[in-house]
C-alpha positions in Angstrom: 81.5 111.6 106.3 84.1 108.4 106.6 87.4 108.6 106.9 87.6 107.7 103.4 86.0 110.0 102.0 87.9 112.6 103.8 91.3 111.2 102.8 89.3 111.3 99.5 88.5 114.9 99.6 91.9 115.9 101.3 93.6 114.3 98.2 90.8 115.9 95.5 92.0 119.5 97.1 95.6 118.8 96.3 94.7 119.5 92.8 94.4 123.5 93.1 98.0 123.1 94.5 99.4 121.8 91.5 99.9 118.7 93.6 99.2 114.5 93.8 99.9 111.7 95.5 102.0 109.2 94.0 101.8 105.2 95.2 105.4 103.6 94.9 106.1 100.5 94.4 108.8 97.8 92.9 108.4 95.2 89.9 111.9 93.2 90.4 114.9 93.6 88.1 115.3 94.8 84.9 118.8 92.9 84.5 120.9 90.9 86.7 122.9 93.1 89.6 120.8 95.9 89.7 118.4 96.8 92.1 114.7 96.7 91.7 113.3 99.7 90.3 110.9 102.0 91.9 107.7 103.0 89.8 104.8 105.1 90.5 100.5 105.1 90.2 98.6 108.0 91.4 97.1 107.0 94.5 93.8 108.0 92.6 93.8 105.5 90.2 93.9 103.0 93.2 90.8 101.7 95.0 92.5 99.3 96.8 95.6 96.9 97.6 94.9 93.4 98.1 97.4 90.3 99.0 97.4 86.6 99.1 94.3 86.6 96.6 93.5 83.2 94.7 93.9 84.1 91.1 92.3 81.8 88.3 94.3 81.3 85.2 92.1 81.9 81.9 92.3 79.8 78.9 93.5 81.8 75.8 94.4 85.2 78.5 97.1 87.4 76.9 100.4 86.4 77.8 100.6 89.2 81.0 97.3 88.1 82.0 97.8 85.8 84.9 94.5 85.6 85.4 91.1 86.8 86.7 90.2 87.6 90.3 86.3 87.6 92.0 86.6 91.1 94.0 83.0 91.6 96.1 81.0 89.6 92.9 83.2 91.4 90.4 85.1 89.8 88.1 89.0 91.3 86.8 91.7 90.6 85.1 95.0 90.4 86.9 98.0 92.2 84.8 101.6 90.5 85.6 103.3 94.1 85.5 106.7 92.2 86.3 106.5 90.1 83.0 104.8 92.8 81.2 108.0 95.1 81.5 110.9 92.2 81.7 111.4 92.4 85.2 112.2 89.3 86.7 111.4 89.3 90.5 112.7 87.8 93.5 109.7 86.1 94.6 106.1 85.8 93.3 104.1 88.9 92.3 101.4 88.6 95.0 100.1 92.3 95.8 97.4 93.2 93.5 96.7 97.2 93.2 92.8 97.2 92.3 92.7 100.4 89.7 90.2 101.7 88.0 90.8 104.3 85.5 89.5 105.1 81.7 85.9 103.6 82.3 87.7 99.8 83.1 88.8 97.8 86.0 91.8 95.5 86.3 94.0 94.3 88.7 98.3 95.0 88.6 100.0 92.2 90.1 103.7 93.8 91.7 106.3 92.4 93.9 106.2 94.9 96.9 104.6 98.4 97.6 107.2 100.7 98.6 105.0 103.8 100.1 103.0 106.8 99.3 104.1 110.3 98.6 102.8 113.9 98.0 104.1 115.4 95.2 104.5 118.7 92.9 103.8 118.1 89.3 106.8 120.0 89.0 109.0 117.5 90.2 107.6 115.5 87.6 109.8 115.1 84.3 108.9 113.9 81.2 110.0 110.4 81.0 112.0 111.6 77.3 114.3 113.6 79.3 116.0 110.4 81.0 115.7 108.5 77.5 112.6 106.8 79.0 109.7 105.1 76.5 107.3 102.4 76.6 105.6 102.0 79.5 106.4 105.0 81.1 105.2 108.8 81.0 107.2 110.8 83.3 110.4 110.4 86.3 109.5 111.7 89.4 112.5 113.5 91.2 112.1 113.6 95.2 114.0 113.0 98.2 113.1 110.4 100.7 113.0 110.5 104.6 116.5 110.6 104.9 117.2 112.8 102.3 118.6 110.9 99.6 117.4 111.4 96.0 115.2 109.3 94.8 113.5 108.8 91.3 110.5 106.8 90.3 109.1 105.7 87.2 105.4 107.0 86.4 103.5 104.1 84.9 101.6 104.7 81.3 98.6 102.7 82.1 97.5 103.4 78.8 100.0 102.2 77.1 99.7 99.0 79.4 95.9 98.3 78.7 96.8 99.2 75.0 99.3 96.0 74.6 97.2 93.8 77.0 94.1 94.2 75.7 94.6 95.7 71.6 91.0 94.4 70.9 89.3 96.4 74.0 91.5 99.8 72.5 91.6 99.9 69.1 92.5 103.1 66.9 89.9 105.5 65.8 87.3 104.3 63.6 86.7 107.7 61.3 82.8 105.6 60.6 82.1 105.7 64.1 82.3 109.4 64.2 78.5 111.5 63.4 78.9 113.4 60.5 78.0 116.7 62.9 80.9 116.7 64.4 83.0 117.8 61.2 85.2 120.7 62.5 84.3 124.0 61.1 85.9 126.6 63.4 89.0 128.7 61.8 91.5 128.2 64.4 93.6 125.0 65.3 93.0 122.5 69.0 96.0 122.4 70.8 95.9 118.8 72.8 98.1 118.3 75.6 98.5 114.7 77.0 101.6 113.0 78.2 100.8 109.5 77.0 102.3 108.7 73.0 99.0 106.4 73.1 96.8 109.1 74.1 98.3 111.2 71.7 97.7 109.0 69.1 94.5 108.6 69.9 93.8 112.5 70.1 95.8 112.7 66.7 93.8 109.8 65.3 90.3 111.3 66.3 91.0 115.0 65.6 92.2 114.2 62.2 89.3 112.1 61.2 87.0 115.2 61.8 89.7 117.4 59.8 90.3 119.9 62.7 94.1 121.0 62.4 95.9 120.7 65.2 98.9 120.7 67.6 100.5 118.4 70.1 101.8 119.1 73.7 103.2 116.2 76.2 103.5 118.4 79.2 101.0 121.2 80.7 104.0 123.5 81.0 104.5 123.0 76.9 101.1 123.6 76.2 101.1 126.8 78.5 103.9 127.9 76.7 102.3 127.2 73.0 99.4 129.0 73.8 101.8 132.1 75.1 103.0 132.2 71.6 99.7 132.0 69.7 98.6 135.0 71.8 101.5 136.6 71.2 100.9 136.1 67.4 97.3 137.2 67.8 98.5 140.3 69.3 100.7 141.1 66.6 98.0 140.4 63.8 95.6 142.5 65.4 93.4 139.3 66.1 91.8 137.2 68.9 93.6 134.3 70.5 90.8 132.1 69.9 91.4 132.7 66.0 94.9 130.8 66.7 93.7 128.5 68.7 89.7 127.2 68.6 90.1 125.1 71.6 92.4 123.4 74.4 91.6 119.4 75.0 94.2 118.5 78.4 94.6 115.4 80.2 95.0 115.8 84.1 97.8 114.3 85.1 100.8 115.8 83.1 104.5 116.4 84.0 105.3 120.0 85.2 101.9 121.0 85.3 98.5 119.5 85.5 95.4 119.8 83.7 93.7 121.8 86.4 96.7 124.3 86.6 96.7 124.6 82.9 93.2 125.6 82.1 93.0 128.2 85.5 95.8 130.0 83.9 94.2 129.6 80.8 90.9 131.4 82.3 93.0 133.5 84.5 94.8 135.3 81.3 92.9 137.8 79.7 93.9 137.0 76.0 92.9 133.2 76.5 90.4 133.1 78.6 87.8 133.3 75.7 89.3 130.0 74.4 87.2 127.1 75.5 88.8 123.5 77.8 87.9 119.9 77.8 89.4 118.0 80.2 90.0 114.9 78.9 91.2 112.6 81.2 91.0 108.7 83.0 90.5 110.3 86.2 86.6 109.6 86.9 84.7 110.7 89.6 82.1 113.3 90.9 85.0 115.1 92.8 87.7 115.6 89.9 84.4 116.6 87.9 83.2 119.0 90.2 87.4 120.3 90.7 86.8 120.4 86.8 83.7 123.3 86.9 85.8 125.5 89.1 88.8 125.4 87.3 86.6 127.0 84.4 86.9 124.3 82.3 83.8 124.0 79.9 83.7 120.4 79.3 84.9 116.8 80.6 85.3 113.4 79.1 86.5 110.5 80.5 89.0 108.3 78.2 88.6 107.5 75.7 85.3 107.5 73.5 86.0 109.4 70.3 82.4 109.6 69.2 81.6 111.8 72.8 85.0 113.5 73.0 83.8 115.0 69.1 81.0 115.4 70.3 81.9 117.8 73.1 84.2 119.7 70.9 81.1 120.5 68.9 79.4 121.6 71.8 82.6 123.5 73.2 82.8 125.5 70.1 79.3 126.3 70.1 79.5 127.9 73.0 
């Protein structure tokens, strides 16, 4: 085993902690006289950091586009994150984070990588509470090596490969979906998902097959929805699962992550009968096989409507 792969495997175990690692780094300022704020990636969406890279402007790119990049044979698209969020930086944008997340690959172009640190999801706010939207999901709260506080704006990539590329993520096509996965089950899906685009999406898809349902941002929100669905149950003199059908959570979530979520969901015995999808851009034998023993019964990677129906179908048949 390489010493990548154990860094690898070292980070993949984090997850059963309720814990990440978060990338930092800084896209120049937002207005004149105010220092260059700090954001944040999760290391896993990061294959690499590359600098000094020749980049090749494309005729007709989208305006954050700066250009395409030849990685090992393969081709990318370089993402100016600096004029993509206003920031106006003190020198060029030359360190590229190589990500690949939600089945794509692209380069984001940033003025300076700041460090790497390991995280709770719990010190992980949603980005609402600090008036935050756009481009961002969450604020993570930590203190730095000399104990100063320190806050760091979680990136919604997302949202980011929404705006760049509109044509490559488009809304949900109710025609695209098979007519086999119409929603028949009695109870309602509770989604949980901390990006308004992937919520859209979700809402978009969900709808389309005409399952009712509910929205959560954080893990800890959906954990406490589903507390008071069982608690109605309880009172009706029903099952859980007759409130809620089925629980479709991202990964990475403020306060709590997918993986946390659906163990206590298994965990607890009026819920555990309620079936999970992990729905997430996370890829990856390792988060898939973190996936099977959290209990969850299904993963899909973002975001293809037609297979995430389809494993709602399959969920629910179970």
């Amino acid at each position: 085993m390489t010493s990548h792969d154990i860094m690898h495997d070292e980070r993949t175990q984090l997850t059963s902690k309720n814990k990440f690692e978060l990338l930092l780094f800084r896209l120049g300022q937002a207005r004149p006289g105010v220092a260059p704020a700090l954001y944040g990636i999760n290391v896993f969406k990061v294959r690499e950091i590359i600098t000094n890279r020749e980049i090749t402007p494309i005729a007709g790119a989208p305006a954050a586009v700066s250009g395409a990049i030849d990685i090992r044979g393969q081709i990318i698209p370089v993402i100016d994150l600096c004029k993509l969020t206003g920031s106006t930086p003190s020198r060029e944008p030359n360190i590229l984070l190589i990500t690949e997340f939600a089945r794509t690959t692209q380069a984001f172009a940033v003025e300076d990588v700041d460090d790497i640190v390991r995280l709770e999801w719990s010190q992980v706010h949603p980005a609402e509470c600090a008036g935050g939207t756009g481009y961002i999901t969450s604020i993570a709260r930590f203190n730095g090596e000399s104990g100063e506080l320190r806050l760091a704006q979680v990136l919604d990539v997302e949202q980011v490969m929404r705006d760049v590329f509109p044509e490559q993520h488009r809304d949900v096509n109710k025609a695209e979906l098979s007519a086999e996965t119409h929603y028949a089950a009695g109870g309602k899906i509770l989604a949980a998902d901390d990006s308004a685009f992937a919520r859209t999406l979700l809402d978009q898809a969900l709808t389309a097959i005409g399952a009712p349902h509910v929205l959560a941002t954080t893990g800890e929100e959906a954990w406490q929805m589903l507390q008071h669905y069982a608690d109605e149950a309880e009172k009706e003199k029903v099952q859980a699962r007759d409130k809620i059908a089925l629980v479709i959570t991202d990964l990475e979530m403020p306060e709590m992550d997918g993986f946390m979520l659906t163990r206590r969901i298994k965990a607890d015995e009026r819920l555990k009968h309620i079936p999970v999808i992990i729905h997430s851009s996370l890829t990856g034998s390792a988060n898939e096989a973190h996936v099977r023993n959290a209990g969850a019964n299904g993963y899909v990677a973002k975001f293809a409507p037609k297979e995430l129906c389809e494993a709602i179908t399959e969920a629910l048949a179970s």
